[in-house]
C-alpha positions, -999 to +999 in steps of 0.1 A: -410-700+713-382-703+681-379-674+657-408-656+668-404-638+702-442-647+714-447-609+725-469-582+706-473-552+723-509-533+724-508-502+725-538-478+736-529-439+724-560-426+743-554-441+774-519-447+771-520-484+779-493-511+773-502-546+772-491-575+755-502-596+739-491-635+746-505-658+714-503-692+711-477-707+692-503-727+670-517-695+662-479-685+648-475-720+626-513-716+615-507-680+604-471-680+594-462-645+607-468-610+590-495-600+570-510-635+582-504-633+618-517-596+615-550-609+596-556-629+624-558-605+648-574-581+626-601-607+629-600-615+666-599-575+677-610-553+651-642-531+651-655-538+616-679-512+621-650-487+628-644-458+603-606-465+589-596-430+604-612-430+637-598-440+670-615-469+677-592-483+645-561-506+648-532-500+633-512-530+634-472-540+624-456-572+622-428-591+614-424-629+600-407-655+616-376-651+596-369-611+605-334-607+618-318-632+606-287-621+585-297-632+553-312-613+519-343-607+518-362-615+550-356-574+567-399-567+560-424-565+578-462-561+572-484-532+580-524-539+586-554-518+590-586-503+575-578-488+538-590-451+538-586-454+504-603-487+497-626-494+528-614-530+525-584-547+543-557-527+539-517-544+539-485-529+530-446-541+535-416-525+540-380-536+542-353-514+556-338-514+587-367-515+616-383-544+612-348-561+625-344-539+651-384-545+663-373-581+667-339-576+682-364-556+707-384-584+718-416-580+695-430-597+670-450-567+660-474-539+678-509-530+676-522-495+677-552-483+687-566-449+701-556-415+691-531-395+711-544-362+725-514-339+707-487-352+679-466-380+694-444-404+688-436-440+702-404-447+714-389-480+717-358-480+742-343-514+752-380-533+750-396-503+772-420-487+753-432-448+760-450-420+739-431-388+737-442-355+720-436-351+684-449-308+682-415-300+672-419-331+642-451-320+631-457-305+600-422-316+589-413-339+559-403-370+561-365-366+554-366-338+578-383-356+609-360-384+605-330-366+603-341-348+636-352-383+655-314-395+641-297-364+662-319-369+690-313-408+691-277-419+674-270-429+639-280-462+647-317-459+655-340-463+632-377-445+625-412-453+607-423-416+599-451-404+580-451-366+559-471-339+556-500-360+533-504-383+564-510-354+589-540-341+565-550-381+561-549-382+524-562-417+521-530-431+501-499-416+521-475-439+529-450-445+560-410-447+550-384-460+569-354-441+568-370-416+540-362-444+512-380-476+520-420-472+521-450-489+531-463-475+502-499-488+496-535-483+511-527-452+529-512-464+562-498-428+564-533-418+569-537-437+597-512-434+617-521-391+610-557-402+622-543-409+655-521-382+655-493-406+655-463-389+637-435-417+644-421-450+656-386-445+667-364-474+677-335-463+697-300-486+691-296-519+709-291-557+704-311-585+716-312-617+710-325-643+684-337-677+694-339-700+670-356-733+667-321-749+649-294-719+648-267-742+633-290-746+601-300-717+595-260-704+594-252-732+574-285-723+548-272-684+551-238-695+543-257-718+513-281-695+502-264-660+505-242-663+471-269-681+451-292-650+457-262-626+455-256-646+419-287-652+403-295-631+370-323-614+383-304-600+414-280-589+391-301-570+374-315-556+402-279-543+415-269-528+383-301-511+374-324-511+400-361-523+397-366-499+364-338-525+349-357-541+326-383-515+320-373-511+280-378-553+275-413-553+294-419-520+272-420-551+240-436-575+261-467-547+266-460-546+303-457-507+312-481-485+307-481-453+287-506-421+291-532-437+314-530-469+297-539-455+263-511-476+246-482-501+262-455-495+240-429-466+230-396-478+218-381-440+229-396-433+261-386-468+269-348-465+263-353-429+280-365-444+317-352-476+317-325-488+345-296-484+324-300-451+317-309-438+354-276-456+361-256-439+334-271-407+339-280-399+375-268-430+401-241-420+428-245-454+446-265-482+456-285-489+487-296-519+508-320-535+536-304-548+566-284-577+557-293-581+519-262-584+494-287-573+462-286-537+471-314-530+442-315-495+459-306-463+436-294-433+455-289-403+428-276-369+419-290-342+396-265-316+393-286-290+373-318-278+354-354-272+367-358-312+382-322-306+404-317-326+429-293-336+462-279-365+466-301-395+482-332-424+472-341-428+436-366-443+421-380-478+417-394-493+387-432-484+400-421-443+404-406-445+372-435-456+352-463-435+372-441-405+367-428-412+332-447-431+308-480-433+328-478-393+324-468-393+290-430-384+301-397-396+293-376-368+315-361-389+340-347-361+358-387-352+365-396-388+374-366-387+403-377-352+417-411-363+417-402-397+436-382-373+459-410-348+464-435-382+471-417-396+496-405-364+516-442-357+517-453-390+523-474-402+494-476-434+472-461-427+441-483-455+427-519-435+433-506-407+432-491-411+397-520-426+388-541-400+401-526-377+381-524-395+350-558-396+354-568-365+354-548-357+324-568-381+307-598-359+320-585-326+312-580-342+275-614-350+273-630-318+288-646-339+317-625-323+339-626-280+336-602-251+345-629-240+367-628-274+389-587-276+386-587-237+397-572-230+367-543-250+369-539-272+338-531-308+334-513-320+300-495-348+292-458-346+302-458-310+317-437-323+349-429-289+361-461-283+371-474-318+384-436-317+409-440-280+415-475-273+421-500-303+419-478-328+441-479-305+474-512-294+470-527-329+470-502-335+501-519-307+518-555-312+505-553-278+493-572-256+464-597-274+440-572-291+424-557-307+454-585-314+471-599-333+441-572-355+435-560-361+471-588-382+471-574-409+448-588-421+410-618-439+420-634-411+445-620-381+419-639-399+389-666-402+407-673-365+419-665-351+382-690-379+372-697-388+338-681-412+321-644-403+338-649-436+360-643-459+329-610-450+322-596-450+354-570-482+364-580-495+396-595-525+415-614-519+446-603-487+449-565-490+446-550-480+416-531-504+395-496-513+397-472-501+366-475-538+352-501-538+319-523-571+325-529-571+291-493-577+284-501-606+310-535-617+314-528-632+346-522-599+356-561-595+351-572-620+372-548-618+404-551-577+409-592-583+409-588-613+432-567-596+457-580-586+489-565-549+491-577-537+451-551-540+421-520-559+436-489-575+419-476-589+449-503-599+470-497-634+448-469-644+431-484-642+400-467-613+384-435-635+388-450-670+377-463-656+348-433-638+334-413-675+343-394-660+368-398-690+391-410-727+386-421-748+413-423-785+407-432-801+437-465-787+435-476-790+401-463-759+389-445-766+355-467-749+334-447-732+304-476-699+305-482-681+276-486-647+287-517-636+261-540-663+270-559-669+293-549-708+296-538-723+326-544-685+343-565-694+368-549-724+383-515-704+387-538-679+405-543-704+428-513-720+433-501-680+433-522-670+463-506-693+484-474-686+477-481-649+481-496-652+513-465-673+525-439-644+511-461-618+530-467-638+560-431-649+560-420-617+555-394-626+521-384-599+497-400-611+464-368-605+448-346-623+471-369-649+473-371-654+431-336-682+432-351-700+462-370-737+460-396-746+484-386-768+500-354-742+510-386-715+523-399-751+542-366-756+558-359-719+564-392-711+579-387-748+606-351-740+614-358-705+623-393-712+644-401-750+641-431-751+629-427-787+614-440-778+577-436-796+547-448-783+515-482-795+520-492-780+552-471-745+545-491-741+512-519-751+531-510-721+557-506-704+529-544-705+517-553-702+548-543-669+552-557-657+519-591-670+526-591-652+558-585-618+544-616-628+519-632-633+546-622-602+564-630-580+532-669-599+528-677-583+568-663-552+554-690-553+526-671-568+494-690-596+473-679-617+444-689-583+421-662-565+436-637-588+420-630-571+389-613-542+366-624-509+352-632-511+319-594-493+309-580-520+324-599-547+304-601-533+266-579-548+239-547-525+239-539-508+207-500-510+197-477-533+206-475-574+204-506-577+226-528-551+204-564-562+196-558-594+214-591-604+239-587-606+279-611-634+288-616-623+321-649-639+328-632-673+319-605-665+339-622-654+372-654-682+368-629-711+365-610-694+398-639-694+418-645-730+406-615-741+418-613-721+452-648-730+456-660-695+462-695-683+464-703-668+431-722-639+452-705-636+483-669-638+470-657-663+497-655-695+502-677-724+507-683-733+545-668-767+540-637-750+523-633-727+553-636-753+579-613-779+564-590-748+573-594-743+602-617-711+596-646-727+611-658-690+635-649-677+600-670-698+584-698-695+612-697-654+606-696-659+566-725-686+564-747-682+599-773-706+604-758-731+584 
């Protein structure tokens, strides 16, 4: 087998067990790799009746066919499970330095099940893997533990660690790799805690790639390495980070301000945007394995009550959720807050969010001293969201803590009334820090995704904003961002390509200056799967009706594919204020073309099986 290794390990933490898993090469080409390849097992060995946080749960990583090659953008992998958070298909990806060195290991990913009997840790030494004791970790934060499994293993091993939020299983911790890059979504911190599973350690060593057509894929590194290095966008992304254009989508009614009360402040915007991190507090840039963007911000806060040491700063989506989301524009806040996140191993996403929320509720009186234990929530007071509110939701501790540890959604509804409504969420999973009403796409594609609000589950975050055009398949369309026109079928054409990304394992940035028929002949050199466009876009559905499929045994119909109400009212200032989503039109022409169920959310048995989904389709449409 070419670019893939053909070996997932399966690993039992109860028992202790090591097998592996040998998977037809079919399987690999009809699946892509990543969050595809990981779907597919999902499907073949999950217990759907298994709570997300109990043992009988997998827990599953993988890594796309492209994964150590030396070229930008393709150092991810995905992670798969249960969302504690959502109940639905959960998915994350990471970039960094392990997925690389999982490959360079001889696996294509592992899968997890069981729960150790005391805090562990898997090692990964030369191929052999062993569970060792992680006591001494426990309780630790992340850029603690990992500077302890460092010493014990060399500077050049590399770790997947969870914090203190994914010991006590709050239901959106995340997992970083090397304390800066995250699998940041749908609390997969959580469950690895759930079965007591405080690590992955990979200890240095160097295998080897085999690859379906080696000479081509150094000749397209050599090709594609300075076009991606070049293009404006990577530029960008080098100078300023992921925040760098965060004052120009401020006009375009993109970031959200004060729990998506309004969409545009000229002030805060200047205040958090790339630039101005880079002017005020960046030291130096950081990088994935191989990638010459380097969109990474390390930083320095020399004094005041937000100080900080030197190391990660924050991306675009920490700067919004702890900024304007919160009614803030102290950047110095927004950086500790990031820092204090990911040392205790929580999505800065719902747990901004979260927050903002609550503000919102404390406003409006729905949510009481008495139920916040007398700690008060106001707009902008960052001292005591980084101080006090941050490591008590980490540790699920006091009323306040406790409350929101459990995410928007679940918070909302156990203060009841009418505090639902203006949360920002989709299945669960709190928005992303991108306004679809500055982008009504944006409507549609974070209800139609599988794991709740997502901007990168499709592509079409990107499509819409014309950051990528694809020709030869139809995809010319010169969008108008507040319409609805022409929404849907870039959904559609957006799914696929998103599924591809994820399953292929490409860096959405990276990827942004590449054509398809480059991913085509990237993907066949590397593992020779023989695609052209036609049959990878085809993979690509493929995949994305699966996890439909996946999320409709979990319980989720065609009504789940929507927005709170927050989400879907006219905003007030800005160029998009007063201006109509027309969601219905949006999501009824989608399932039209996808030829979904307009109950069921999935789609049609004949759709399925000219897949290749037929048991799918036998499990989603019995008797017919």
């Amino acid at each position: 087998m070419n670019g893939n290794t053909g070996r997932i390990a399966d690993i039992n933490l109860t028992t202790g067990a090591v097998e592996i898993l040998e998977l037809p090469e079919e399987t690999y080409r009809d699946f892509i790799g990543g969050s595809g390849l990981a779907a597919k097992v999902f499907w073949d060995r999950a217990d759907f009746s298994a709570d997300p946080l109990s043992p009988e749960a997998l827990f599953i990583l993988m890594n796309g066919p492209l994964t150590g090659i030396k070229l930008s953008g393709v150092s991810r992998m995905n992670a798969t499970a249960r969302s504690p958070l959502t109940g639905g298909l959960a998915e994350s990806s990471c970039g960094g330095y392990f997925p690389p060195a999982l490959r360079l290991a001889g696996y294509d990913g592992l899968v997890i099940s069981g729960k150790a009997e005391k805090p562990s840790y898997l090692l990964i030494d030369k191929g052999a893997l062993s569970i060792e004791d992680a006591g001494s970790l426990w309780g630790k934060g992340i850029l603690e533990a990992t500077a302890d499994l460092r010493e014990a293993y060399g500077k050049k091993s590399t770790s997947l660690v969870i914090g203190p939020a994914g010991e006590k299983m709050v239901p959106f911790a995340c997992i970083l790799n090397e304390a800066h890059h995250a699998f940041g979504r749908c609390g997969m911190g959580a469950v690895m805690g759930s079965k007591n599973l405080k690590a992955f350690v990979m200890k240095p060593g160097r295998g080897d790639l085999s690859l379906a057509d080696p000479e081509r894929i150094k000749s397209l590194i050599k090709e594609l390495t300075p076009r991606i290095k070049d293009y404006l966008i990577s530029q960008v992304l080098h100078d300023f980070g992921t925040a760098g254009n965060l004052e120009g989508h401020m006009y375009e009614g993109d970031v959200p301000i004060r729990n998506w009360t309004s969409n545009f402040d000229e002030v805060m915007g200047d205040a958090l945007t790339g630039s101005t991190l880079s002017e005020r507090f960046l030291k130096k840039t950081a990088t994935c394995a191989y990638c010459a963007v380097a969109c990474k911000r390390i930083v320095r806060i020399d004094e005041g009550p937000f100080a900080l040491a030197e190391g990660p700063g924050p991306e675009y989506e920490t700067v919004a959720a702890f900024g304007s989301l919160q009614g803030s524009s102290d950047l110095a806040a927004v950086c500790k807050a990031g820092r204090v996140c990911n040392d205790l191993g929580m999505d800065t996403i719902s747990a901004g969010a979260t927050i903002a929320w609550g503000m919102e509720a404390y406003e409006k009186g729905h949510l009481t001293d008495e139920q916040t234990g007398g700690i008060p929530l106001r707009w902008g007071d960052m001292e005591t969201v980084v101080n006090r509110v941050l490591p008590m939701m980490a540790a699920r501790s006091g009323k306040l803590g406790e409350l929101l540890s459990m995410g928007s959604a679940r918070a909302a509804r156990a203060i009841g009334g009418n505090s639902l409504e203006y949360t920002a969420q989709s299945k669960g999973l709190e928005a992303p820090m991108h306004d679809p009403r500055g982008g009504h796409g944006h409507a549609l594609s974070y209800s139609v995704s599988t794991r709740g609000a997502c901007h990168v589950q499709t592509a079409m975050h990107f499509m819409e904003t014309g950051a990528c055009n694809y020709p030869e398949i139809g995809f010319e369309f010169d969008l108008e961002p507040l319409t609805h026109e022409k929404k849907a079928e870039t959904t559609v054409l957006a799914a696929a390509i998103g599924a591809i990304e994820n399953s292929a394992c490409l860096c959405q940035f990276a990827d942004r200056s590449l054509t398809l028929p480059e991913i085509v002949e990237l993907i066949n050199a590397a593992a020779g799967y023989g695609y052209d466009i036609a049959s990878m876009m085809e993979a690509g559905w493929r995949v994305f009706h699966l996890k439909r499929c996946i999320n409709y045994r979990f319980g989720f119909s065609a009504s789940d594919d929507d927005l709170t109400p927050r989400l879907k009212e006219p905003a007030c200032d800005g160029d998009s204020a007063g201006i109509e989503i027309l969601f219905d039109e949006m999501k009824d022409r989608f399932y039209e073309l996808m030829e979904f169920d307009s109950v069921k959310g999935v789609a049609s048995r004949n759709k399925l099986e000219s897949l290749g989904l037929t048991e799918e389709a036998d499990r989603v449409w019995p008797g017919r």
